[in-house]
Structures are given as C-alpha cells and as structure tokens.
N, C-alpha and C positions, 0 to 999 in steps of 0.2 A: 621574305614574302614571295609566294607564287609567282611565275609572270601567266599575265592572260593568257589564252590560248591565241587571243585572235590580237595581238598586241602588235602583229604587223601593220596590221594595215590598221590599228590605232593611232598609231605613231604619226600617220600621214592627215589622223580625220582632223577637221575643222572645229572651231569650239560650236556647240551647240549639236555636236553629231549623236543621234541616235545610240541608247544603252546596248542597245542590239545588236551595234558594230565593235562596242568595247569588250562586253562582258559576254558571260557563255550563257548559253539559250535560258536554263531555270535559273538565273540570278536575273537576267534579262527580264523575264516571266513575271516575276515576283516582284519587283518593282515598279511595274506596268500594271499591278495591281493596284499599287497605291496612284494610280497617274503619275509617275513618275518615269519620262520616260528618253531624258537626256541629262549628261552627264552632269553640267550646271545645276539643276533640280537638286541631283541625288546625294552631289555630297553638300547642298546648304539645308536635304532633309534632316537634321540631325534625331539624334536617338531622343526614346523619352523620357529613358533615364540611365542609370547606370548599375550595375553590380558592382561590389566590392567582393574580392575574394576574402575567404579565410587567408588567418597565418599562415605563414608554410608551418608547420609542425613533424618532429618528427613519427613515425607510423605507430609505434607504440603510445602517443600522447591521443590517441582519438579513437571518439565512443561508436558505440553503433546508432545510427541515425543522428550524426553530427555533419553539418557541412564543414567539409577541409580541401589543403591543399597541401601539397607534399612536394619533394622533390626527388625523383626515384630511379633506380636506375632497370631498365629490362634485363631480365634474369633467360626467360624464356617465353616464346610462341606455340602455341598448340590451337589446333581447330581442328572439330567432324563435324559432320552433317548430323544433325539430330534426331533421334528415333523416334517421339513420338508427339514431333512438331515439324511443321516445314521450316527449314531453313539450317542454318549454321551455326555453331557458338564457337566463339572464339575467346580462351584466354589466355593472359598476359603475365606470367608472375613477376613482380617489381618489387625490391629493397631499398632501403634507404642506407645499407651497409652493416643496421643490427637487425631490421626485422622484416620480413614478407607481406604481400599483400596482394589479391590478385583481382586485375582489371577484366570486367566481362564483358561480351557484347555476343547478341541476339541479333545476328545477322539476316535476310530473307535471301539475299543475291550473292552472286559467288563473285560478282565486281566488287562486293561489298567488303569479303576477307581479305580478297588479294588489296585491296588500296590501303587496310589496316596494317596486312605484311609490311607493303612498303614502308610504311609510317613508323609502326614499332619495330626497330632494327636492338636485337638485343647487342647487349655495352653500352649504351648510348643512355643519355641520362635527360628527362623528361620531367614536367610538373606538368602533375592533373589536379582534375578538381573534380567534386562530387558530393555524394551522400553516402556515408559510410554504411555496409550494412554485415551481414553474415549469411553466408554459404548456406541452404538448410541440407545440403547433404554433405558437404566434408565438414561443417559446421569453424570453418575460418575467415577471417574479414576479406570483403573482396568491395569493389567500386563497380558498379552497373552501369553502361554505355555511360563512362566518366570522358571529361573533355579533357585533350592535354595535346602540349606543346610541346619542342627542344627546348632545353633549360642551356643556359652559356653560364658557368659555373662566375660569372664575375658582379660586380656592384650592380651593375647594368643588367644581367640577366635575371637578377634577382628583382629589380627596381619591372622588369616584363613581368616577370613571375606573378607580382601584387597590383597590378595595373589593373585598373578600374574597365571593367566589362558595358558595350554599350547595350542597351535593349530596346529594342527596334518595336514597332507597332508590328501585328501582325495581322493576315486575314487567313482564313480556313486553313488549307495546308502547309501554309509557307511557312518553313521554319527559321527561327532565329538564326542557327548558323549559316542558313543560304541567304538571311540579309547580311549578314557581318563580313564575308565573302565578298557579297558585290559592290561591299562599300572598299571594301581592303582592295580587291580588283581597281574598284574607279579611284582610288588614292594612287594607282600607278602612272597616271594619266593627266595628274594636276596642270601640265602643260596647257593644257584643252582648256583648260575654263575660263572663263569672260572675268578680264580685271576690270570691277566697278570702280571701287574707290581708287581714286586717284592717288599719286603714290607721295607726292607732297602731304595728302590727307593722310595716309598712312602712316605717315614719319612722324608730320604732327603731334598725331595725338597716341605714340607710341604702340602701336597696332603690331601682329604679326603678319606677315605677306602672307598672300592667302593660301600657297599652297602648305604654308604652318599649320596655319590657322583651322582648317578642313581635317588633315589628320590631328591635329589634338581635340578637335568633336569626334572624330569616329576610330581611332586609335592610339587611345592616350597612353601615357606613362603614367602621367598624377594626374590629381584634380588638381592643380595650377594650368597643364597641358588644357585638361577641357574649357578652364573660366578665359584663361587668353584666348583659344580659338573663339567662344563663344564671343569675346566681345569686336573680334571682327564683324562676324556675321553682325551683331544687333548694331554696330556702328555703320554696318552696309544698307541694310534695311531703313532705318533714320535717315540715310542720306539721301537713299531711291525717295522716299516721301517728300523730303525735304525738295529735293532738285526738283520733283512736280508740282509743287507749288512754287519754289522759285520761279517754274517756266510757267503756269498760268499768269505769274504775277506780271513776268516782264510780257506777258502776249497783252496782258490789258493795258501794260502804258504804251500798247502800238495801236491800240484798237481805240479808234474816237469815240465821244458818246456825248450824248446832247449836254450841254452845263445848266442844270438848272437853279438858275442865280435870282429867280425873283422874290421878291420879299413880300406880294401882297396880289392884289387883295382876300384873297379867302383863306390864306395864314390868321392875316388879324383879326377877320370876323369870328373865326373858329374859337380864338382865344376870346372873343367879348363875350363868347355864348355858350362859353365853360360854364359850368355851374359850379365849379372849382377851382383854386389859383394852381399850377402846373408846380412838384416840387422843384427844387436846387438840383437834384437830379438828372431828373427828368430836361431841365431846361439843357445843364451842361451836355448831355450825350443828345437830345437835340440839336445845338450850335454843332459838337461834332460832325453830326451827319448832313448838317448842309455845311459845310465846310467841304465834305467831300464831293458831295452832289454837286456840287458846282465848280470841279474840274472838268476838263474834257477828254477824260479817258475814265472809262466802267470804273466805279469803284464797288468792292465787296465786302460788306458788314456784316456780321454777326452778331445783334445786341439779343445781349441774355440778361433775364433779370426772373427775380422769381413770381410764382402766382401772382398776379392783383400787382405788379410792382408799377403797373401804369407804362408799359411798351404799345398796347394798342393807338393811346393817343400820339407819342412820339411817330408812329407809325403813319398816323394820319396825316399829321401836320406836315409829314416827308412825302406823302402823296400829294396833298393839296398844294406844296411847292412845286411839284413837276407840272400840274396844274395851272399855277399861275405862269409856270414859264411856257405856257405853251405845247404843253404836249399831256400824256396820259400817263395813269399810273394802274398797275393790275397788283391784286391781291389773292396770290393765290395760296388754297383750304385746302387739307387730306382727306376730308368727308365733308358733304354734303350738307349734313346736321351743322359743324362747324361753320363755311361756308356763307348758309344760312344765316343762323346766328350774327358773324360781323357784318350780313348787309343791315339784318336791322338793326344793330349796335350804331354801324357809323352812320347809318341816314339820320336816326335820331340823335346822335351827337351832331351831326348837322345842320340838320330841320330845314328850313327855305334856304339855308346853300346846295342840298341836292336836289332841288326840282326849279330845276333850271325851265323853259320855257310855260312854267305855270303860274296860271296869276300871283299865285302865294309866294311866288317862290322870290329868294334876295338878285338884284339886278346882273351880279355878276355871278351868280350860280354854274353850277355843272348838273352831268347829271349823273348818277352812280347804279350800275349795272349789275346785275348777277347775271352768272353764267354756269348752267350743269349738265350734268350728263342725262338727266331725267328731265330735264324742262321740257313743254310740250312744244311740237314748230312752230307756233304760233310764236309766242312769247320766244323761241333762242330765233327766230326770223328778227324778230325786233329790236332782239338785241344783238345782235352780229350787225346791223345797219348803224347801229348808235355808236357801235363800237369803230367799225369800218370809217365811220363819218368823222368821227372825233367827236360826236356833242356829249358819248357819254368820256369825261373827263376821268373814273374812275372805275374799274369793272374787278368784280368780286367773285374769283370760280373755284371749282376743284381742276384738275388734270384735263377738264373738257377745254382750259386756256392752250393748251399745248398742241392743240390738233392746229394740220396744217390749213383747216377751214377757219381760223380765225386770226384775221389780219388788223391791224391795231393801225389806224391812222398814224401815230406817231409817239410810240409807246417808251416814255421815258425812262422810268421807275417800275423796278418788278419788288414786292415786297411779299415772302416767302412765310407762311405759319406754321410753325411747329416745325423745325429747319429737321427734323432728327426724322420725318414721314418721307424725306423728299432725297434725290442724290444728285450727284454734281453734274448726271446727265439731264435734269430737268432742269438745271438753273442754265447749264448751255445751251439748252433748246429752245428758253426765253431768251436767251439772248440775241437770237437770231430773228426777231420779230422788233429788232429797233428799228428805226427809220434811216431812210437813206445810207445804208448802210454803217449805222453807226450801233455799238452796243449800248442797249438802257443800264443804268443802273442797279444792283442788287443789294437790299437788305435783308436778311433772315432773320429771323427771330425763334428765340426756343425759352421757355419758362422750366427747361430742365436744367442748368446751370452745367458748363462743363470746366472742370478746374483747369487751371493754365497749360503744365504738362501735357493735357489729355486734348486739351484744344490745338497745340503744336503740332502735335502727332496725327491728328486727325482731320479737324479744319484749317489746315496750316495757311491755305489759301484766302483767308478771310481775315479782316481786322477786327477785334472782340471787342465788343462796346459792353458795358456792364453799369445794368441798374440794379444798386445793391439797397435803396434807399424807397422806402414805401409810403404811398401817398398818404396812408392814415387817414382813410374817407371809410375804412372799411374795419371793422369789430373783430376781426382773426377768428383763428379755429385753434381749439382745444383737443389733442387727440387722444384718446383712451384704446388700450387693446382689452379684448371683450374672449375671455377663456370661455369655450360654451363649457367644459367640464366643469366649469362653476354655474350652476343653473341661477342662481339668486343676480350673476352679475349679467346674464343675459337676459333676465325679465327683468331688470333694472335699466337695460338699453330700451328696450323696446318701450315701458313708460316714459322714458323721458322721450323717446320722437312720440309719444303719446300727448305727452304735454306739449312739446311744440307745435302739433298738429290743435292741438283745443286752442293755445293763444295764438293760432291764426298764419300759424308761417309751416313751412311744406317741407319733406323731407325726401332723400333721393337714398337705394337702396341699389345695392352695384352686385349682381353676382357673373362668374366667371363663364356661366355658361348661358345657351339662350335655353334651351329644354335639357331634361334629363333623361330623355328616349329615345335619343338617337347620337348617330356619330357623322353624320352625316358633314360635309360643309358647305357652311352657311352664307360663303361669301363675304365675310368682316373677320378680320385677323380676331384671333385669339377667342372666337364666338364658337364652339364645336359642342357637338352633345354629348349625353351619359346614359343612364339610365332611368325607367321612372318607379316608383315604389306607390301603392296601394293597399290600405288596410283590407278586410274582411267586408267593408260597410264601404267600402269604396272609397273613402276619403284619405287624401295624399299624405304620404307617409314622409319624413327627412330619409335622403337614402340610406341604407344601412351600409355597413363599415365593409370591405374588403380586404383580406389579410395577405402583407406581402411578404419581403426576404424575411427571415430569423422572425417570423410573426408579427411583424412589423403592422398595427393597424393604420390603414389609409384608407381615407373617406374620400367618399365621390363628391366633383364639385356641385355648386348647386344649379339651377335654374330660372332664369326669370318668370317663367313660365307659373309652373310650380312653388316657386317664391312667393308669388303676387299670391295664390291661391291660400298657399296657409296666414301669409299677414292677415288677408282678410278672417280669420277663423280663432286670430287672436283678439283674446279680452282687450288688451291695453289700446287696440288701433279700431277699437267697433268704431263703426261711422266714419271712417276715414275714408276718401276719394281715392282711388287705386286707379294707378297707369301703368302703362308697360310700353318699355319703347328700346327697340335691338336691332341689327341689319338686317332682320328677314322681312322687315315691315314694308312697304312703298314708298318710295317719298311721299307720296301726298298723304299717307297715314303717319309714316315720322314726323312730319311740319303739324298734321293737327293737334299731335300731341303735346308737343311742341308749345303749340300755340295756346293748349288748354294751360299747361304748365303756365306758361306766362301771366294768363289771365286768373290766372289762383284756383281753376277749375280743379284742379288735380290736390290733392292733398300730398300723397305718396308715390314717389315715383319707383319703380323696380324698370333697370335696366342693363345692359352689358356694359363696358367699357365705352360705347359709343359716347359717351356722354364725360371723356377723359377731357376732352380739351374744348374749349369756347364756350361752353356754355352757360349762361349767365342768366341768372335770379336771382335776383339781391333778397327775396324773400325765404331762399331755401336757408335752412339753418344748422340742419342735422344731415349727415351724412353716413349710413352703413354700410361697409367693405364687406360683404359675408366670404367667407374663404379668403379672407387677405393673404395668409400663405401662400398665394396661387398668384399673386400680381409682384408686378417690379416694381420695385424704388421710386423710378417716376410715375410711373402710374398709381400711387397711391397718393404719392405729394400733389399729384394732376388733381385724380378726383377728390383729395379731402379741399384743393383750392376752389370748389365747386359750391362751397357752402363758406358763412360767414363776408359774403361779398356786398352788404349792407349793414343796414343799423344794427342788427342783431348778430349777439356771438355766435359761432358756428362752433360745432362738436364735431368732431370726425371720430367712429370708431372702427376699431382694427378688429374685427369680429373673427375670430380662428378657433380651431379644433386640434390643433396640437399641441400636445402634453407642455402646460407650464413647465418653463425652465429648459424647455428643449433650445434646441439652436437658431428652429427658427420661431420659435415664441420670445427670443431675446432678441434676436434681429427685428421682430415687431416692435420689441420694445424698446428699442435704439433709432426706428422709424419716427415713433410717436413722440419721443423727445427731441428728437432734431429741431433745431428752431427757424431753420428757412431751410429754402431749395440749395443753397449754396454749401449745408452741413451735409445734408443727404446726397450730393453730388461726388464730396470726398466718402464718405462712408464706403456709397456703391462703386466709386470707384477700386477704392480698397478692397472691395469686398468680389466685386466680377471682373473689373480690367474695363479696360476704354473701349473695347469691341462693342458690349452688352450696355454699357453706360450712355453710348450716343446714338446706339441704333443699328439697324443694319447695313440702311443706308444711306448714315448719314452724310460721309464724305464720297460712298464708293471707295473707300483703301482702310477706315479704321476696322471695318470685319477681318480683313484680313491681316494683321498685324500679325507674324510667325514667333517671332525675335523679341520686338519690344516689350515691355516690361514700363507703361508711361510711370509708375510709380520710383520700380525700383533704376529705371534709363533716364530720368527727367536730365540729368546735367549732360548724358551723351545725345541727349534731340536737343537740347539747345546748341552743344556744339556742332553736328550734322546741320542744325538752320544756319550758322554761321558759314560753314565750310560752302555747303548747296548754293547757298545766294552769293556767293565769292565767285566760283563757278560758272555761272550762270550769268553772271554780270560781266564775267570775261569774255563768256564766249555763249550768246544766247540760243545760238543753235548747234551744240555739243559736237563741231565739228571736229574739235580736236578728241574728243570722247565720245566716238562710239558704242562703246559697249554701256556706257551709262544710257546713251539714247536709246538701247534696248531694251536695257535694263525698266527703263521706264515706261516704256511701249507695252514690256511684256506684266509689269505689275497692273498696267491699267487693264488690260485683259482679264488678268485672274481676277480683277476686283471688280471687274464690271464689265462683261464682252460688248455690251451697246454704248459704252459710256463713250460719249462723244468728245472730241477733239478739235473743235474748231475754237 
C-alpha cells in the first residue's frame, strides 16, 4: 500500500484532523462531497456494497464479453500519440505462460502513460480484471482500461487476488477508484481515530479493535473480514445511543420535580362520571404511571397502545393528579385540528369539573384552557392570565406551549400526543417551564405501536407502558382493499358509504393531496399539488395515467378539491352533505367544519391527512383511503382508527390503482388483515426499518440510524444497553472517556443541531 504524500505531517495530526491534511487534494475533494470531511467520518462511512471478482481463470478459458480475472505476467509496453484522436494508447501484452492477451488504455495526458509505465514493469506478474472483448483491427482478445494489481504468487496473494471489491456512493465526477484510494490512504492512519467503545466492551463481547475492524469494511480479504469489521461499527453505534440515554437517565435522577402524590379529589369524581368502568388495563398502566409521578425526580413514559385502546382517559386521570397535587398539567397537539379536538373531548369528559368558578360548575373544579397559534388576542390574553395565575389547572396547545411568552404557574405534568410529530428538543424545552426550578413530568403517548427492539434503539430514554387490551365500548373496523381496475368492486364501495349515508351515520374520504393544479406548498406535511384534468363540457375528469421507467404506468394522486366535486356527481351519494376540510383552510373555517361534522351537518367528509389523528365521531362509520399506495403504515391504521369509534361497525377501505398482485397491492393487503397497531408495527418495521416506523422525529437519533439493523441487531442493542448504563453508572460524566463524550456530543449534532442539552 502507497504511503500518503503528506503522511509527515499526519503522523503528528490529532484525531479528529481534517482529510485535507491526511489525504492528497482530489481524494480530499471527493470526500468533501459527501460531507465527509475528517478522518473519523470517513473510515466509519463504509461502502454500499461490494464486488466480487471473477475466478481467476486461465486466458484461453474466457469469452468475449465475459467478466474475468487472470493472473498474468507483462510480456511488453508500447505507446503513441494517436492520429485521429487526442491523446495516447497505450498497450500492454500479458500471458499467463500458454496464451496472450492485450491490456489497453485511452490515455488523454502524458502523466497518464508515464504513471502506467511505472506500474506495468514487464516480468512482473499482475491480476487484472475486466470485460473481455476483441481488437476490431488486429481482431485478438484484449481488456479495455482493465483494473490490476501485483499478484504475490502465494496462498495469501491469491486469497488478495479474490477479495471482495468495495463500492462507494458516488456523485458527478468522482470516480470509484478515487474513493477506494482515499479510504486505503486513511486506513494508514488508523492511529488518529477516536476509540469509542471501551476496550473492556471490546473484549466482552469479542469485537475486533477498531483499527481491524475499519480495514475489513474498506479492505477486506473475505466476507468474514467485512461482517467482523462491520459488527464493530454497529456495536459502536448501539453504544453511542445507548450511553445518551444512559446519560439523560442519570441527569433525571439529579434533576428534582414536583411528586404528585394526591389521590383526590377530581381522580374520583372523573371516575363517578365515567359513563364507562375503566379496563384491567387501562387501571394497571394507570397505577404504573402514578407510581412514577409521585417520585421526586422527572419521570419519562412512553405509553403506547393502539387506536381507541383508551390512552386519552389514562391520560386524564395523570393530569387531574398533578392537579389535585397542586400544580398544572399541559397537553400538548401537532395540529390545531387535533388540539381542538381533546379540548372538547376532555371538557366533556369533564363536565362541572372544568368550569371551575361557574355556577354549574363541581366545588372543587379547575379550569381547562386551550392554547394556539391562531387564537385571537383577545381570547390567548385570557388564557396566558389563567394559565400564568394557575386557575387554569389544565391547558391544551400545539407548539404555541413552547414559546418563551408562556409561563405556567407551577407546571407539573407535560403530557405529549402523537409522541412520533414531536422530538426530544421539544420535551426538553418543557421541561424547563417547571417550577422552581424543578422538572415536570413527561408522558408521551403514540397509537402507532413501536416494537421492543425498535423502542431500544430509538426511544431508549423513556419507560414503554403498553395497552394492548381494548375497552370494547367500540364496534371495530373491517378493512377491504378496493382495485379500481375492478370497476363493479369500486361502485360497490361507493353504495355501501351510500348506504351508510341513507341510515344516518357519515363518512370520511382521505385523499393524498389538497388540489390537483398545482405543486405548490401548502403548508401541512404531505398536503402538495398535481395536476387538474377537464373534459370538453368542462366537467372534472380522474387525472389521466402518466407513463414512467420501462412504461411503467403511474397515476397522479388525487385531490380534495376535485374529489368532493365528482362524489357529488355520483348516482350512489345524490343528496349527500359534502365537506372538505385540508390545511389551506383558516382555522376558524377548519373548527366550522369541524363543528358541522360533529353536529351531523356534514354527511361526507373529503379531506387530507389532517384528520390522521384525534378526531373523533362516534357516528362516522365508513372510511375511504383513495390512493392508499401513497400513505404509510401508520397513517392508514391512524385514519381507518377514525371510523367504527361508536355503536356502529366501521368499514375502512384501502381504495388503489395498482395492478392486483403487484407488491404494493399485497402489502395493501397484508395492511387490511393486520389485526391491531401492534401486527402493523412489526410488519412496517420489517418492511422500512425503525427510521421510517417512528418518524423523523421521533427521538432526534432514530432517522439517523447508519449501522443498526433493530431487526437483524436486536440482541447487539440490548447488549450495548447493558454495556452504556454499566458506563455511565461508573462514571456519569465520561471523565474517564472522552472520546465517547464526543462521540455523543457529535451524534446529537448530526441528529438534531438545535436539540437541546439541558
């Protein structure tokens, strides 16, 4: 192997030194492309896959247009300037000792021949590789700019010979052998690089030391060389995770926080005026969470349970404790709509417990606040004083909680919805709104179910409470996927929300986009335009098909817009009440809709996604997905949880326009059999990885997962959670480790540059 050019004054750099001092300027370049641009980086970027060479074969066993390998020896060197192109050819003739073959190359530069001179020294025996082809003017086999190395005629040189090739990402000009170069350059330097895992961990759990481990990812011998180094790396990465949650865990048993230990009174009233007895459940992960509530240091919950599983009330009953002990509990929503939603949810689970100084109201009442980004000054005046004061004992916002204009009397309990919208910089920045310098409390909550493994890896910092066990107050959903290339099965969808519309209950109709005329953005994740289509006579057309790779046809998604307008134009829905409700609306025109929905106003709803999570009609029954191939896992299990949440069965259908039997007409229909959130949680795990499953930003560190593997890594994260909190309990501020406290410093970066640290 080469030595750097600039390997002097490597020899002397510090770990963490600039590529630019190691390696020579276009490997430097090219690396810097990818952001990559210190030497740590570059050899834990590993390739993103590999080559295998051909056999070595002798020169008569191979075809023309075959890939091979050989081992040969230089016979002779020849090169001219070419007549009726620019530049040089240069070839090479090589034997294998019975037959000929000749190496070419299409040089542009005259650095170019002289460095191949050097390289091909005739006697000297070499293995190349290539594509076999034929001469068309001497009409003999020859190798066109083929790759080749020294050959060391022994086990060993042979064992190089067949060595597994890496293959590097690339961008525009940069070629593959100027990355393999600058990885082979920075393998000479493995001195330089920052030891994470501890070397006790190392030994453990039988690891290679890393400067092993680094050249058998980026210059192997076998594939045994690449899967050892590799499970360094993924056993490093496991551990960085792990030791940041070991270290949030022990900052919380330093950090005070109110105990809320009382038992009454607006726990008991809440439960007299249930309209329902609470399951076995629900009570047990209840007892849980005042068990923890009532130490005195932050505790951090995660209870997951799926659609309708009855987490809102646990939820309540956890505020109303902070409550009775004297202080306040906030509720914070991703949207507005949502938000919305659990204030009138929990006031009416309420009733005279939230209207505290009104005649109606029960003796020991609070009062329960909303709080948004669009409320008028009038009304957030009002409530910032109730809230400031402490009379409203409960307050219910989106992200408008988090501003430094609202200050919380004595805020106990922070209880988080839909934990997968939110990241581990917004749960710190409540925290810093307890009282007297103490942290409130955190429970999160998520109705997308994350499997145990994937919970490790990602919200490693939290305790997972799980309601698996459903209150059965509610009639479930049935879910059918709806091929429109079967025309009879999609006029059969559209009768039956026909029918549910005549016997009196409403239906919700979800498509992926808000219009089909623009691309504009709309402001609401996943809400962007398309196109709009018009007949002759002016009336709205379904878009037509667009054809992509290999004729590949793909349909544009649809529109609320345009959606609402053909339902209304269909026989099966005449007379049916049509709404439309998406983030381009106002709030005070979302809430009326809103409000018309509630009060039975609305027959049919057509909306975005906006209506994935909280919202609640016990009379909606029927549910249409149009373009379900266009939404995630959860977001389907979300919105068909949107229907069936009263006395009547709910239908959910999976409405698609991709060819039955395709891959993803079967992954629809491996949706619609899943029989809870908790079967679709493994599925999509299996099927995206823990990145895509929990959001982007869920914890702030699961997007970024390089290494891990929570499916096929599950027994190496539990042993990295062992290792990390061993760690971390010895020594809470990594003073005897270093390079792990950078280590860790430098992942919370990459995974969130604002994500806060107090």
């Amino acid at each position: 192997m080469a030595r750097s050019t600039s390997a002097a004054a490597a020899s002397a750099a510090p770990p963490g030194t600039a590529l630019k001092e190691l390696l020579p300027p276009k490997e430097a370049k090219a690396m810097a492309g990818f952001g990559v641009r210190d030497l740590d980086t570059m050899l834990r970027f590993p390739p993103r896959r590999y080559t295998r060479p051909a056999p070595l074969r002798a020169l008569d066993e191979i075809a023309e247009g075959e890939e091979m390998s050989a081992v040969v020896q230089v016979v002779s060197v020849r090169d001219r300037r070419m007549r009726s192109r620019y530049g040089f050819l240069l070839e090479a003739v090589v034997t294998d000792g019975d037959h000929e073959l000749t190496l070419t190359f299409f040089l542009p530069k005259d650095h170019m021949v002289h460095w191949h001179r050097q390289n091909l020294v005739e006697g000297r025996w070499y293995t190349v590789y290539g594509n076999a082809g034929i001469n068309s003017r001497t009409g003999q086999r020859q190798l066109t700019h083929p790759r080749y190395e020294p050959y060391e005629g022994t086990p060993e040189g042979r064992a190089r010979a067949e060595r597994p090739l890496p293959v590097y990402p690339l961008k525009k000009t940069i070629a593959q052998g100027t990355m393999r170069d600058a990885t082979l350059h920075g393998l000479e330097h493995t001195e330089l690089l920052s030891r994470v895992l501890p070397e006790d961990v190392i030994r453990r759990r039988g690891l290679l030391p890393l400067d092993q481990a680094v050249a058998g990812v980026h210059h192997p011998l076998t594939e045994q060389d690449i899967t050892a180094g590799m499970a360094h790396l993924v056993t490093e990465e496991a551990f960085v995770l792990q030791a940041i949650f070991a270290r949030r865990r022990a900052q919380d048993a330093r950090t005070p926080a109110p105990a809320l230990r009382a038992t009454g009174p607006l726990q008991g009233a809440l439960e007299e005026r249930l309209p329902f007895e609470l399951t076995d459940g629900q009570r047990e992960v209840g007892a849980q969470i005042d068990e923890r509530l009532a130490r005195e240091h932050p505790t951090s919950v995660l209870l997951q349970g799926d659609v309708g599983s009855g987490k809102t009330v646990i939820a309540l009953r956890a505020m109303l404790r902070a409550v009775d002990s004297g202080h306040q509990a906030a509720l914070l929503a991703p949207t507005e709509v949502l938000a919305e939603q659990h204030h009138r949810t929990l006031t009416a689970m309420l009733g005279e417990l939230a209207r505290a100084g009104q005649l109606d109201g029960h003796p020991d009442a609070t009062r329960v606040r909303l709080l948004t980004g669009s409320q008028r000054t009038a009304a957030r005046r009002e409530t910032l004083l109730d809230v400031t004061s402490g009379q409203a004992g409960i307050v219910i916002g989106t992200h408008a909680l988090l501003t430094e204009s609202v200050e919380f009397a004595s805020l106990g309990l922070v209880v988080i919805d839909e934990q997968h919208r939110f990241g581990v910089d917004h749960r710190r920045r409540l925290r810093t709104k307890g009282p007297d310098g103490m942290s409130p409390h955190v429970v999160v909550m998520t109705a997308t179910p994350i499997p145990r493994t994937a919970a490790l890896a990602t919200v490693g910092d939290l305790d997972v409470l799980t309601l698996r066990e459903s209150p059965g107050r509610r009639a479930g959903v049935t879910s059918y996927v709806v091929p429109e290339q079967q025309p009879a099965w999609e006029q059969r969808m559209w009768a039956r929300a026909g029918e549910e519309i005549a016997a009196g209950r409403q239906v919700f109709v979800v498509c992926p986009r808000i219009e089909e005329d623009g691309t504009e953005d709309t402001g609401e994740p996943g809400e962007d335009g398309a196109e709009s289509w018009r007949g002759e006579d002016g009336a709205l057309l379904a878009p037509p098909p667009e054809t992509g790779m290999a004729g590949q046809t793909i349909l544009p998604p649809r529109g609320v817009v345009e959606t609402a307008e053909r339902l209304a134009a269909r026989p099966e829905l005449a007379g049916a009440r049509i709404g439309i409700l998406h983030g381009r609306l106002a709030p005070e025109e979302k809430q009326q809709v809103m409000d018309e929905v509630q009060a039975g106003r609305i027959d049919l709803l057509v909306a975005t996604t906006v209506i994935e999570v909280g919202v609640d009609v016990p009379n909606a029954s029927v549910m249409v997905m149009l373009d379900a191939e266009r939404f995630g896992v959860s977001q389907l299990h979300q919105l068909r949880g949107r229907v069936g949440r009263g006395e009547h069965p709910g239908i959910a259908f999976l409405d698609t326009r991709t060819d039955p039997g395709s891959p993803a007409a079967e992954h629809l229909a491996s949706i619609a059999e899943a029989a809870d959130g908790f079967a679709l949680a493994e599925l999509d795990l299996a099927r995206r990885g823990a990145g895509d499953l929990v959001g982007e930003v869920q914890s702030g560190l699961g997007r970024t997962l390089r290494h891990l593997d929570v499916i096929r890594d599950a027994a190496v994260i539990e042993q990295a959670r062992e290792d990390a909190f061993a760690v971390l309990a010895a020594d809470p501020e990594l003073e005897g480790h270093p390079q792990l406290a950078a280590a860790i410093d430098a992942r919370l970066r990459d995974a969130d540059p604002d994500v806060e640290r107090s």
